[in-house]
C-alpha positions in Angstrom: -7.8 -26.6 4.1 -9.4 -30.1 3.5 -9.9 -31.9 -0.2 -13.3 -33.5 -0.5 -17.1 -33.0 -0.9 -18.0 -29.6 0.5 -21.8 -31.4 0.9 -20.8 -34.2 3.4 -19.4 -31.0 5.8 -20.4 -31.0 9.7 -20.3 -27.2 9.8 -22.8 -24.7 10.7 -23.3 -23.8 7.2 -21.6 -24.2 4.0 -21.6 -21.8 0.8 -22.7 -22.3 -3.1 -21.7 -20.5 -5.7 -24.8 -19.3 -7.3 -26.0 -17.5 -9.8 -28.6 -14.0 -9.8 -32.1 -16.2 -9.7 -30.8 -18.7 -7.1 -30.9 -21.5 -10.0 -29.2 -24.5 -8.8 -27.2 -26.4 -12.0 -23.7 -28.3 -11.8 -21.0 -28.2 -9.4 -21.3 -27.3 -5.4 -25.2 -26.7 -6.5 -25.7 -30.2 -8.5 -24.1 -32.2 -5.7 -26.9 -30.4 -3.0 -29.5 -31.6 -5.1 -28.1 -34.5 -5.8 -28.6 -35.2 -2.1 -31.7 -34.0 -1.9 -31.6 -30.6 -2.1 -34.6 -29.3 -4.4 -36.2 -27.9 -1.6 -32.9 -25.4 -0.7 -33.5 -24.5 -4.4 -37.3 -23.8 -3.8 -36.5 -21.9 -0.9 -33.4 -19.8 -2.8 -35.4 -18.9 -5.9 -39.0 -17.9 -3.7 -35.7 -15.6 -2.4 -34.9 -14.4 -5.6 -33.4 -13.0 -7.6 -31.1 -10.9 -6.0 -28.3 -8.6 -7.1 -24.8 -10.0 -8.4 -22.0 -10.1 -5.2 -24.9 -10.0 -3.0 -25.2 -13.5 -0.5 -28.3 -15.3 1.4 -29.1 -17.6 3.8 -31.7 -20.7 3.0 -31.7 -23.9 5.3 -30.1 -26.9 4.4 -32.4 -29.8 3.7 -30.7 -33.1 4.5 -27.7 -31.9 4.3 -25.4 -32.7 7.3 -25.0 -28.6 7.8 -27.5 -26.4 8.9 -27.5 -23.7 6.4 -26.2 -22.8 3.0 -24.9 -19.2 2.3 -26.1 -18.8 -1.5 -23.0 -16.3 -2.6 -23.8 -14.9 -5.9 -20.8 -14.6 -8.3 -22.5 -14.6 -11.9 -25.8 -13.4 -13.6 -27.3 -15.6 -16.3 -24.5 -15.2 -18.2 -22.5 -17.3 -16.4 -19.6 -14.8 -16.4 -17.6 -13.7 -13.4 -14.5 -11.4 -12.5 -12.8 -10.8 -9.3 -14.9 -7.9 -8.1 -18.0 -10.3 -7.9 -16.1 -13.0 -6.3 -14.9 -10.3 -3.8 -18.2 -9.2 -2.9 -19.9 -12.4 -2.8 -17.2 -13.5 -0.2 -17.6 -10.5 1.6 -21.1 -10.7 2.0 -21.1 -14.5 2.7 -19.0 -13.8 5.9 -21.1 -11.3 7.0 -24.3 -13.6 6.5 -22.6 -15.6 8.6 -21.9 -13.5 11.6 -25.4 -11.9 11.2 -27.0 -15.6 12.0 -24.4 -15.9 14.6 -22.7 -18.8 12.9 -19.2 -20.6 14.4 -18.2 -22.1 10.9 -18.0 -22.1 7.3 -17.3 -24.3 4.7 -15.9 -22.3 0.9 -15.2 -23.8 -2.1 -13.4 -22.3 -5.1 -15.7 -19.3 -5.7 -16.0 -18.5 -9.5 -13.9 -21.6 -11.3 -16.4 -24.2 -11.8 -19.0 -22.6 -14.8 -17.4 -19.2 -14.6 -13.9 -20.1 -15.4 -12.6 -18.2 -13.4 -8.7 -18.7 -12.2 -8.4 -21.1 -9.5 -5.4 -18.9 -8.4 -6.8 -15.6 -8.5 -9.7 -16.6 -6.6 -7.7 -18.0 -4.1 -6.0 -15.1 -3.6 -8.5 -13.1 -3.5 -11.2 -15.5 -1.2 -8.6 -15.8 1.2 -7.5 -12.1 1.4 -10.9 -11.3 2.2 -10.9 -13.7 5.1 -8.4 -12.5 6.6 -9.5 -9.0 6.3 -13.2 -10.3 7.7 -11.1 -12.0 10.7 -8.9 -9.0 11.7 -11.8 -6.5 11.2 -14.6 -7.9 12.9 -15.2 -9.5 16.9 -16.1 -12.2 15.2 -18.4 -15.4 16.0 -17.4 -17.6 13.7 -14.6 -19.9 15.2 -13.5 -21.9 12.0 -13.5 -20.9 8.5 -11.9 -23.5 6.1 -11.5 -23.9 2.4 -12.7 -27.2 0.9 -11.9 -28.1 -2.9 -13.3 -31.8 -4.9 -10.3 -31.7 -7.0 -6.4 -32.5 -6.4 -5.5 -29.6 -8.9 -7.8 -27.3 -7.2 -6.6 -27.8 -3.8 -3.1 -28.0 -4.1 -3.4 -24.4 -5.9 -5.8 -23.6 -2.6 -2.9 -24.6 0.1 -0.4 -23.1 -1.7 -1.8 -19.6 -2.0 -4.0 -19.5 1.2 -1.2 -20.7 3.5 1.3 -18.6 1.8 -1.6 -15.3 2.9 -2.1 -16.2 6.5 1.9 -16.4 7.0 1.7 -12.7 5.8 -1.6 -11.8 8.4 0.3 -14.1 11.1 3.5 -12.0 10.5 1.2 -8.6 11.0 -0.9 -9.5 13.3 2.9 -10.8 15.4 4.2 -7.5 14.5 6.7 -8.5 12.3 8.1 -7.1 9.1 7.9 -9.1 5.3 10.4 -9.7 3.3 9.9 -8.8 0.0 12.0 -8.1 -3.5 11.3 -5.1 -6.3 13.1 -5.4 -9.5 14.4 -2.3 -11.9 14.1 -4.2 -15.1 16.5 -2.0 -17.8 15.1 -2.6 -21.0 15.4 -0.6 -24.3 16.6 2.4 -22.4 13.6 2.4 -20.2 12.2 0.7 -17.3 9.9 -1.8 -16.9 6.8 -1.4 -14.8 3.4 -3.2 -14.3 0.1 -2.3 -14.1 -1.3 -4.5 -11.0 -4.2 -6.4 -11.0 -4.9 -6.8 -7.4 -5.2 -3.7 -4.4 -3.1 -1.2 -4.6 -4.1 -0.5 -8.0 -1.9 1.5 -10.4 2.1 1.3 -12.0 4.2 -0.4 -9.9 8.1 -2.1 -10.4 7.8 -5.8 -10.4 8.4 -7.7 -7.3 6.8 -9.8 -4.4 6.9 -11.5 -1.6 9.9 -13.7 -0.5 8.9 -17.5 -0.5 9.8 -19.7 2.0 13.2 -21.6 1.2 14.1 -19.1 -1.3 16.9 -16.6 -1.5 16.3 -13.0 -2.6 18.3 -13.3 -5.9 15.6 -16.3 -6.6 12.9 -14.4 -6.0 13.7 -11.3 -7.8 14.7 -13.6 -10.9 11.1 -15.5 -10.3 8.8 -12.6 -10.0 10.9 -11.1 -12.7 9.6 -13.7 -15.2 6.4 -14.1 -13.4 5.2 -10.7 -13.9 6.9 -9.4 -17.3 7.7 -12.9 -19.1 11.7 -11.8 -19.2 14.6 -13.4 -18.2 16.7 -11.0 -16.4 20.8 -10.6 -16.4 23.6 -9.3 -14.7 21.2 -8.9 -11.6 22.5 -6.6 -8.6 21.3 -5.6 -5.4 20.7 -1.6 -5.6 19.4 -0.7 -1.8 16.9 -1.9 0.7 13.7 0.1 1.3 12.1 -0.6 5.1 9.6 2.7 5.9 6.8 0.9 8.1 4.3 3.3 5.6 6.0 1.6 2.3 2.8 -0.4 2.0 -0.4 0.2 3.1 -1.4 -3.8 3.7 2.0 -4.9 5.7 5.3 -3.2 7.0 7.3 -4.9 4.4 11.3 -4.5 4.2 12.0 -4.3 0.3 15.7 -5.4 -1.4 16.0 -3.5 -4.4 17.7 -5.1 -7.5 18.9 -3.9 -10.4 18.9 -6.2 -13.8 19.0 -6.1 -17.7 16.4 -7.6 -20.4 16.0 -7.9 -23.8 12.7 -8.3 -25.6 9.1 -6.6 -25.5 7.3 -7.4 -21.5 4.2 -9.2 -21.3 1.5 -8.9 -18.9 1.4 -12.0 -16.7 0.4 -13.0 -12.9 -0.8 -9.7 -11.0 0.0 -7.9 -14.3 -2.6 -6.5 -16.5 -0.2 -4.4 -18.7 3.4 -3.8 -18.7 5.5 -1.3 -20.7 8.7 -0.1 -21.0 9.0 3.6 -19.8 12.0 6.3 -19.3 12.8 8.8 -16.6 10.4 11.8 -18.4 8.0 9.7 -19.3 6.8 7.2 -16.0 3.1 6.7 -15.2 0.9 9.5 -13.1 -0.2 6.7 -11.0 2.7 4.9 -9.1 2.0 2.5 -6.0 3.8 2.3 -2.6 6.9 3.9 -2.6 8.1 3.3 -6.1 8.0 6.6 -7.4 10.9 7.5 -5.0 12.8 4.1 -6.0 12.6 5.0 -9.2 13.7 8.5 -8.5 16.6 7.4 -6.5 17.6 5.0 -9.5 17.4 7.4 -11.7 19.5 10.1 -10.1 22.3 7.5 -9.0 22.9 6.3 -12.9 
């Protein structure tokens, strides 16, 4: 992680969020040209245009780099959403090891003209490093985030660091921490439709952060992911099948906790809703269905 100009980068190649024609405007693209990069424009656009998510390779002018991966997150309309910044990293990392580069330079994919959550992309940029690292033999030898803004990279460190503490732990063999919380709320349940992989209805919960106990966190992600302040919070049984989750062998405390007032959607959430033993979701994710089960025959 390092806070600065992305531009001034000694690395073997360094990547632009671009749109579909390869036309260069503000951000990571205006300080290139500002330093006199029309001729990596020329070069992208004789190039283009090439399909959303897509990525490719032109030199790097005067820049101190030797290439620049042009990762396309956005069409003309300037919009983007987490699939295109998913596939755009993908493919910038595999650009990369095509060319037999050793390192890269990202910045925040997405939030400049697309608007796109600094968080989220985070999240998801740096899950799809660490999938590219423990998936490929792999020639590049350093791949590092650099952000312009204090903001920015303070949201970058947080969320990157906090990902590659869970790939250290799998790749070390060792089992997560993490919290689920039953939610009792106008005779129902609360559960959350998820916004990142695995999709589908889930309990609320997360992982354990560093200096934090597991009453914390079930109270945190409690209000991070339905917008309630829970009560009369009790532990209800740990889960710890090495199958629980598909990404990590996580070891899940189960609490149980009252609410009062209508869940909102918030953090990895795209919907939340209150529902009752006869009435739960087709589509549950990891090993809820059979917390919820147990739950419901134990009350």
């Amino acid at each position: 992680m390092e806070k600065g100009d992305i531009t001034s980068q000694r690395v073997t190649a360094i990547v632009n969020a671009a749109n579909n024609r390869l036309l260069m405007g503000g951000g990571v693209a205006g300080a290139i040209k500002k330093k006199g990069g029309i001729e990596i424009e020329k070069e992208a656009v004789s190039k283009g245009p090439i399909a959303i998510g897509e990525a490719m390779v032109t030199n790097a002018g005067k820049l101190p780099c030797q290439y620049v991966i042009h990762a396309v997150t956005m069409g003309m309309d300037f919009e983007t959403d987490e699939k295109k910044i998913r596939q755009s990293t993908r493919n910038s990392l595999l650009r990369a090891e095509e060319q037999g580069m050793k390192s890269l330079a990202f910045p925040a994919l997405g939030c400049g003209v697309g608007g796109f959550p600094v968080e989220r992309a985070a999240r998801i940029m740096s899950e799809e490093v660490v999938s590219h690292i423990m998936s490929h033999p792999s020639a590049l030898k350093k791949i590092k985030f650099v952000l312009f803004g204090e903001p920015t990279f303070q949201t970058f460190k947080k969320v990157v660091e906090g990902h590659l503490g869970y790939a250290q732990r799998k790749l070390g063999r060792y089992p997560i921490p993490t919290v689920d919380i039953i939610i009792e709320c106008d005779d129902g349940v609360v559960l959350i439709k998820r916004k990142n992989p695995p999709f589908g209805w889930a309990i609320p919960g997360g992982f354990v952060d560093w200096e934090e106990s597991l009453e914390e966190a079930a109270v945190r992600e409690a209000k991070e992911e339905t917008n309630l302040e829970v009560k009369n919070l009790r532990q209800f049984h740990t889960y710890s099948a090495p199958g629980r989750d598909s990404r990590f062998h996580t070891i899940s405390t189960v609490f149980v906790a009252k609410a009062e007032g209508k869940p909102q959607a918030k953090d990895d959430a795209v919907e939340a809703g209150v529902f009752t033993r006869d009435k739960l979701p087709e589509e549950i994710v990891f090993d809820h269905r059979q917390i919820l089960k147990d739950y419901f025959s134990r009350r």
